[in-house]
N, C-alpha and C positions, 0 to 999 in steps of 0.2 A: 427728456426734460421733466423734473417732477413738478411743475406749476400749470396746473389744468386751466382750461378754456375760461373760466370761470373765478375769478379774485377772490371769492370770498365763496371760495369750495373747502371745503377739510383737507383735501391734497395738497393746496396752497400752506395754510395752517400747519401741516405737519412739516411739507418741506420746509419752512421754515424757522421751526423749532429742531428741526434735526441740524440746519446748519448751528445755529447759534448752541445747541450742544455739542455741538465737535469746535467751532469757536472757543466755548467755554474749557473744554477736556484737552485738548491740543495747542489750543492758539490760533494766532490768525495765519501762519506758516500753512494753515490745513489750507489753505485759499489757494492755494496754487494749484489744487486738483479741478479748482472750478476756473481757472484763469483759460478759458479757449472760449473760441467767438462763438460757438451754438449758445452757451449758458450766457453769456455777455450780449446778445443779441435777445433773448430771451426775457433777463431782468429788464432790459431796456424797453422792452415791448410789455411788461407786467407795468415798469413803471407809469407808461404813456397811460396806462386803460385805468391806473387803480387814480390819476391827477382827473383825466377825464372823467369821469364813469364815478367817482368814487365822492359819496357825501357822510357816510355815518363816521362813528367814532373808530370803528375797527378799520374802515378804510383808511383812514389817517394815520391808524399805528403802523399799519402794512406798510404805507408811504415813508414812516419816518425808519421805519425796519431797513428795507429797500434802498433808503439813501444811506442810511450805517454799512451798510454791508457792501455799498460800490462806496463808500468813502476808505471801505477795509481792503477792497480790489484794487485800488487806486494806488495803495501803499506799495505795491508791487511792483516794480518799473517794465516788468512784461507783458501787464494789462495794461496799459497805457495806451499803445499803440489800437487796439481793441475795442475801446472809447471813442477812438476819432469818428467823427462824422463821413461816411464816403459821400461823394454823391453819383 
């Protein structure tokens, strides 16, 4: 997973400029290399800490980054199921 312990690490930052430039160079078609439940569990658990955890200005962009990129995962009808809540 490239999203370190830490939300407002450079690894975070980078992974995340890396996606939206293969977004940008490919499309969102590239998403389906990310569509399995490690990464989807993953974002899911970035988003909880950065709503939690998160007061400045960059923790907000990270949040609205984070909801564009599972609103782009969503697009997908095989991440769908990957989304649901188990309990």
């Amino acid at each position: 997973m490239l999203i370190g312990q830490d939300f407002r690490s450079g690894l975070t930052r980078i992974g995340f400029e890396i996606f939206w430039s293969a977004i940008e160079g490919v499309g969102v078609e590239c998403l389906t290399a990310l569509s399995n439940q490690d990464y989807i569990t993953g974002l899911q658990r970035l988003l909880v800490r950065v709503v939690n955890d998160g007061y400045k200005l960059d923790d907000k962009c990270l949040r609205n980054e984070i909801v564009i990129l599972v609103n782009y995962l969503l697009t997908l009808p095989e991440t769908i199921p990957l989304f649901l809540i188990r309990s």
